[in-house]
Chimera marker file (.cmm) of the C-alpha trace (Angstrom):
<marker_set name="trace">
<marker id="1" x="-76.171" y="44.623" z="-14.723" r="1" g="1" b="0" radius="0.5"/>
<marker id="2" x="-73.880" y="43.664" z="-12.266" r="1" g="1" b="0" radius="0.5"/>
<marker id="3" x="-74.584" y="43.613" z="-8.280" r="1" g="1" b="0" radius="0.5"/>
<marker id="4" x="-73.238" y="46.615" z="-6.577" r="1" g="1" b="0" radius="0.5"/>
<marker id="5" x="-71.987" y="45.960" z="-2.877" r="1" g="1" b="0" radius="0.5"/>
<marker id="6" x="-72.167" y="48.271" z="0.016" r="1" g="1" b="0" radius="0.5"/>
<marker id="7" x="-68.939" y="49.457" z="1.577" r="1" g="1" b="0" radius="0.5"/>
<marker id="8" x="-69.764" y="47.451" z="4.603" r="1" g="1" b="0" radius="0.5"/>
<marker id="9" x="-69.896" y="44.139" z="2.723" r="1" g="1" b="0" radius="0.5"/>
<marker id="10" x="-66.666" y="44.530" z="1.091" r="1" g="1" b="0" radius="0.5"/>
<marker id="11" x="-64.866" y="45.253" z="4.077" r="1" g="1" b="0" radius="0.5"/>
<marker id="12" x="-66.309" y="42.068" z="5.586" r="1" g="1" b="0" radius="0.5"/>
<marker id="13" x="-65.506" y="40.475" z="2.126" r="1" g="1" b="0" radius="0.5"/>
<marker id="14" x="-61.888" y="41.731" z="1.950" r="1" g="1" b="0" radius="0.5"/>
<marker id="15" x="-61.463" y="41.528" z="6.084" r="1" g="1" b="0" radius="0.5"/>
<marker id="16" x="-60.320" y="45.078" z="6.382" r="1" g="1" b="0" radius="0.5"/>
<marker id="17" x="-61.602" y="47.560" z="8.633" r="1" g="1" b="0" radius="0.5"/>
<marker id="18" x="-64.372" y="50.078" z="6.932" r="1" g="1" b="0" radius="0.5"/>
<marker id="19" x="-61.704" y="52.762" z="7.798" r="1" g="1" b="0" radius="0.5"/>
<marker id="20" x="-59.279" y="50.984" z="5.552" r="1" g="1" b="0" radius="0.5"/>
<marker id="21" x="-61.000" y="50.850" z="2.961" r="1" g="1" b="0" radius="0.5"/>
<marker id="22" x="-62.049" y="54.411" z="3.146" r="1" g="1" b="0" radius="0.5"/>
<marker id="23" x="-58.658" y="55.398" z="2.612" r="1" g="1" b="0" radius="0.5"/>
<marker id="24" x="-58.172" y="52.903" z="-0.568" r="1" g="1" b="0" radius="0.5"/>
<marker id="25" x="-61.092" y="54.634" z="-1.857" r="1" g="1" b="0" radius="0.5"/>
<marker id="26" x="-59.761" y="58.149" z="-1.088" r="1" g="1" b="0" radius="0.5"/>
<marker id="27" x="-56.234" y="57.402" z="-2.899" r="1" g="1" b="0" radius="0.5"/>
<marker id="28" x="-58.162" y="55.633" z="-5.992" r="1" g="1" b="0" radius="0.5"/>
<marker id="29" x="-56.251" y="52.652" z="-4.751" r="1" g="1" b="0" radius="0.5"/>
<marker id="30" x="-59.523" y="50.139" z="-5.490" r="1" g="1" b="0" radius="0.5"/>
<marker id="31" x="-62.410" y="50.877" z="-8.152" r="1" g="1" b="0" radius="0.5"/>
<marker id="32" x="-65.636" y="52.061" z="-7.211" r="1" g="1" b="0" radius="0.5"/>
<marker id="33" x="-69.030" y="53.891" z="-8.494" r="1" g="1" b="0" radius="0.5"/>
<marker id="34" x="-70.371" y="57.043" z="-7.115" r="1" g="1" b="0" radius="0.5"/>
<marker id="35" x="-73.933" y="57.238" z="-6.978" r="1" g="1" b="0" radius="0.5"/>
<marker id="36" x="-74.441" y="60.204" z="-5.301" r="1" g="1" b="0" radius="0.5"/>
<marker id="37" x="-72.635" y="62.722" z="-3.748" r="1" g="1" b="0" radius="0.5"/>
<marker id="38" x="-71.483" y="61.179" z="-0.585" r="1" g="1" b="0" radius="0.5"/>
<marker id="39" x="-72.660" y="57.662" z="-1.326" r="1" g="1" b="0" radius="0.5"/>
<marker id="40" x="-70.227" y="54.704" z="-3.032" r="1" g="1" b="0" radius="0.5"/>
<marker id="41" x="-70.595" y="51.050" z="-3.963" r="1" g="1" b="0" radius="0.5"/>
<marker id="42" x="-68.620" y="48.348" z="-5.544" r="1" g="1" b="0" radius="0.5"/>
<marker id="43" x="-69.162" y="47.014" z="-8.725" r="1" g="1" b="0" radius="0.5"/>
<marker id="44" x="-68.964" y="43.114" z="-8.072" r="1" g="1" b="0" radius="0.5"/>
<marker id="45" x="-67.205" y="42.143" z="-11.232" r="1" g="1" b="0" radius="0.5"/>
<marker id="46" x="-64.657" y="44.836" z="-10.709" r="1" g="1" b="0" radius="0.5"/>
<marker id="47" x="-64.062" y="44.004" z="-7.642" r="1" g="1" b="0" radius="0.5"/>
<marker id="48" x="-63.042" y="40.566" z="-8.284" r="1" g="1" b="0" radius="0.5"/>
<marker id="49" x="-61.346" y="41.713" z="-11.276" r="1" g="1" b="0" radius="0.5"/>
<marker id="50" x="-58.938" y="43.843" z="-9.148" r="1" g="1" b="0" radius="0.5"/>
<marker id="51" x="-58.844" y="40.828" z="-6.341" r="1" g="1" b="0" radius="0.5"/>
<marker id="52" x="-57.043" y="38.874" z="-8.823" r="1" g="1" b="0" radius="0.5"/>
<marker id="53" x="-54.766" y="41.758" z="-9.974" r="1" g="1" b="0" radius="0.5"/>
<marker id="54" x="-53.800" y="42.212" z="-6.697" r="1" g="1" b="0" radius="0.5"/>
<marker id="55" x="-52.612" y="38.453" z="-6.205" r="1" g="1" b="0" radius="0.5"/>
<marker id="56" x="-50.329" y="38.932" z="-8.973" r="1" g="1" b="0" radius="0.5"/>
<marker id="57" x="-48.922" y="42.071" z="-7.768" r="1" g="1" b="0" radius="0.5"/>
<marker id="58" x="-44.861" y="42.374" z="-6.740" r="1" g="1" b="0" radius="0.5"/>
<marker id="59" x="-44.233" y="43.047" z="-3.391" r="1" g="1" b="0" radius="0.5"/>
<marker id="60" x="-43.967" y="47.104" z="-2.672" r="1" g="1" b="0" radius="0.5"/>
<marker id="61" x="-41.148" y="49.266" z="-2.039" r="1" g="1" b="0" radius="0.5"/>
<marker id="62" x="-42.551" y="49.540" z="1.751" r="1" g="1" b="0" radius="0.5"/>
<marker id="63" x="-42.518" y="45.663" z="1.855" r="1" g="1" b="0" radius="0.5"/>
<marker id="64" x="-39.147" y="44.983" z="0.265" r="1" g="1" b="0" radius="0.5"/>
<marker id="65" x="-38.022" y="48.010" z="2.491" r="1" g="1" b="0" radius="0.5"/>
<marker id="66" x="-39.548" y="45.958" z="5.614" r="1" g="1" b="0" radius="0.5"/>
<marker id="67" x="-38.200" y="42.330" z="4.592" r="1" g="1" b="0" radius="0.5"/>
<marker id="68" x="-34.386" y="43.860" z="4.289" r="1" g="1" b="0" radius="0.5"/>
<marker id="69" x="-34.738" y="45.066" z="7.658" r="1" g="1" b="0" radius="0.5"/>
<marker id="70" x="-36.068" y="41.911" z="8.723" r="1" g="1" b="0" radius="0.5"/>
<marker id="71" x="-33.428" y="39.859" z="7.051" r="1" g="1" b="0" radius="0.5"/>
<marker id="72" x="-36.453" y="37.826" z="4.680" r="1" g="1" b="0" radius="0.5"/>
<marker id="73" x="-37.510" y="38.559" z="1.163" r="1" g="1" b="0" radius="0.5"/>
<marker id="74" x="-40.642" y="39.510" z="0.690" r="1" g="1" b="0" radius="0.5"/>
<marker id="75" x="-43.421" y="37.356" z="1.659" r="1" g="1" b="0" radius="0.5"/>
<marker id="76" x="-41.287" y="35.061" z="3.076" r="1" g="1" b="0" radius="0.5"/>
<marker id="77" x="-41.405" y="34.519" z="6.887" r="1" g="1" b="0" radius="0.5"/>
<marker id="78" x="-38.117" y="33.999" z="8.758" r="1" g="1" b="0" radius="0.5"/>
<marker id="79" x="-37.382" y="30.273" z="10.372" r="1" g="1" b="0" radius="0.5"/>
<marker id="80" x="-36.395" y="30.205" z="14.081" r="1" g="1" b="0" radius="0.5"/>
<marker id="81" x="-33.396" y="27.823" z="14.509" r="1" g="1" b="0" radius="0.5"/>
<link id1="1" id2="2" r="1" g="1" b="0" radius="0.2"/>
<link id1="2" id2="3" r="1" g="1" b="0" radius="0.2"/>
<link id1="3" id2="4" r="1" g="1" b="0" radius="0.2"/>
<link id1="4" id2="5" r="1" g="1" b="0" radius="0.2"/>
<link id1="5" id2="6" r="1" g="1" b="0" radius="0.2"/>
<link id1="6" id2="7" r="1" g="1" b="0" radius="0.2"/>
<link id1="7" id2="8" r="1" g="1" b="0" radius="0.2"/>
<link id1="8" id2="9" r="1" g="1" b="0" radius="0.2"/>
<link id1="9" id2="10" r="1" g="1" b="0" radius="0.2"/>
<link id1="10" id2="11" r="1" g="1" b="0" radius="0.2"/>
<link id1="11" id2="12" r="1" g="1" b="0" radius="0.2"/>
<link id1="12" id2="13" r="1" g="1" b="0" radius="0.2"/>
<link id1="13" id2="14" r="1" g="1" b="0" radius="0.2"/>
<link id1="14" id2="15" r="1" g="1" b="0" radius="0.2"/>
<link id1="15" id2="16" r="1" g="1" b="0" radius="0.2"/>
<link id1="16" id2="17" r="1" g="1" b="0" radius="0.2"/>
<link id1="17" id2="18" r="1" g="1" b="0" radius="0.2"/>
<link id1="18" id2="19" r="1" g="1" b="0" radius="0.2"/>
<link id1="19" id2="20" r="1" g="1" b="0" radius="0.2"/>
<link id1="20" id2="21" r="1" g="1" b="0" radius="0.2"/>
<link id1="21" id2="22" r="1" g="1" b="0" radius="0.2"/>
<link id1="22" id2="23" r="1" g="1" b="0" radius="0.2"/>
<link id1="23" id2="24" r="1" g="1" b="0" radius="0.2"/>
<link id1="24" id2="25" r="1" g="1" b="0" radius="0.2"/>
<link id1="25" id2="26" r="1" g="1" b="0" radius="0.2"/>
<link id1="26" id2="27" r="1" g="1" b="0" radius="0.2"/>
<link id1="27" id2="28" r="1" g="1" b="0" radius="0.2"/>
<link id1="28" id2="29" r="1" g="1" b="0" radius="0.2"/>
<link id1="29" id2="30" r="1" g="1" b="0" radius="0.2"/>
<link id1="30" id2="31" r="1" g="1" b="0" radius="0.2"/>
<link id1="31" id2="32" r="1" g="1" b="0" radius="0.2"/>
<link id1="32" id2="33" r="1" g="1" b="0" radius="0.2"/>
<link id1="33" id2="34" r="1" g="1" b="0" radius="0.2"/>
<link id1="34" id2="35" r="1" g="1" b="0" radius="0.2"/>
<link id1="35" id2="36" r="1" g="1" b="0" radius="0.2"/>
<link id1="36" id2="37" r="1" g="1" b="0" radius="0.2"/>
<link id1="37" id2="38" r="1" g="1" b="0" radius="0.2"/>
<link id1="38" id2="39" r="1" g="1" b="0" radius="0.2"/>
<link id1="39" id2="40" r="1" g="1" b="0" radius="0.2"/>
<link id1="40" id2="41" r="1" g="1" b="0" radius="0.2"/>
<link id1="41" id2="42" r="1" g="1" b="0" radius="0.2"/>
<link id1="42" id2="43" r="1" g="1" b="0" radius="0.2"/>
<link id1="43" id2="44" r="1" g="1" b="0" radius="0.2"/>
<link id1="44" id2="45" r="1" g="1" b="0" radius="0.2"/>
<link id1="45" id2="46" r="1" g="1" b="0" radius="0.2"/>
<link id1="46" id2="47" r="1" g="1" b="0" radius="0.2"/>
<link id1="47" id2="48" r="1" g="1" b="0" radius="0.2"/>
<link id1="48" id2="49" r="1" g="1" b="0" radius="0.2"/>
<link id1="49" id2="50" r="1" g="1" b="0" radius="0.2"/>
<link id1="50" id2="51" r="1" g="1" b="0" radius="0.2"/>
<link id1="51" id2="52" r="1" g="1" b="0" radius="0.2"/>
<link id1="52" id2="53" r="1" g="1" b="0" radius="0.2"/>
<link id1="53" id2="54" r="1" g="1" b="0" radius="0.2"/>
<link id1="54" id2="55" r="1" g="1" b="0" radius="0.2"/>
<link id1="55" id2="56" r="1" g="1" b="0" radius="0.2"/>
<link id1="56" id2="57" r="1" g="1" b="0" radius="0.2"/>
<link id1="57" id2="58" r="1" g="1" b="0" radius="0.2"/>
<link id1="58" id2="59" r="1" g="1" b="0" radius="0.2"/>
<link id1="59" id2="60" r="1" g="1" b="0" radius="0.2"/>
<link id1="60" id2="61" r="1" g="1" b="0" radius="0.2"/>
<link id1="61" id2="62" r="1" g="1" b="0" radius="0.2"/>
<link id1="62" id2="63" r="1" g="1" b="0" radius="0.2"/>
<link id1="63" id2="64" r="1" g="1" b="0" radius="0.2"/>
<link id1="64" id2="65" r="1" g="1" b="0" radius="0.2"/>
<link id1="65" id2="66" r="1" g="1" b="0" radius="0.2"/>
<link id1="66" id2="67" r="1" g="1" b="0" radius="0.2"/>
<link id1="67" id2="68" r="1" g="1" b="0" radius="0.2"/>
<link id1="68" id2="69" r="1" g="1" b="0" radius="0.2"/>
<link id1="69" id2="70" r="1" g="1" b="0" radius="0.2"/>
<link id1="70" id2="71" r="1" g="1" b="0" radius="0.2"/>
<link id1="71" id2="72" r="1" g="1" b="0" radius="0.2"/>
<link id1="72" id2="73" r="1" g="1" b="0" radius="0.2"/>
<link id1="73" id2="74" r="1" g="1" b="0" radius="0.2"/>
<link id1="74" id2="75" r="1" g="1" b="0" radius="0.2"/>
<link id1="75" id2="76" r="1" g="1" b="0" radius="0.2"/>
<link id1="76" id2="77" r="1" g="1" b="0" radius="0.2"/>
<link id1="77" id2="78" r="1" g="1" b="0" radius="0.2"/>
<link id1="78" id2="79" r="1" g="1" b="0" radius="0.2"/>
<link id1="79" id2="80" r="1" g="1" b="0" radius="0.2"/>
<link id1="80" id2="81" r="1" g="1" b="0" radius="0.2"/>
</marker_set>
């Protein structure tokens, strides 16, 4: 069996706020386990799992929205000079 982390720990671990990642979890945007009604954890291996996934992930319409108004591609930052 895997270790399951406490919502606390992974928003240390992924340096979000808890609030953040209350909304992830709310739009199914990262996996977790229910085990009980109002009470979630994070499988560990899935969790890393979907870290990697996201690394590997294009940028998103919002962020190649932002970077043509900013005059960058995405991920880039833009030089001063």
């Amino acid at each position: 069996m895997t270790k399951l982390l406490t919502p606390a720990v992974v928003a240390v671990l992924l340096e979000v706020n808890p609030k953040t990642l209350s909304t992830w979890v709310y739009r199914g945007l990262i996996p977790f386990v229910r085990i009980a009604d109002r009470t979630i954890r994070f499988d560990e291996a899935e969790l890393r799992a979907w870290i990697e996934q996201s690394r590997n992930k294009q940028p998103t319409k919002k962020q190649r929205k932002l970077s043509l108004v900013a005059g960058t591609e995405a991920g880039e930052t833009k030089r001063a000079g």
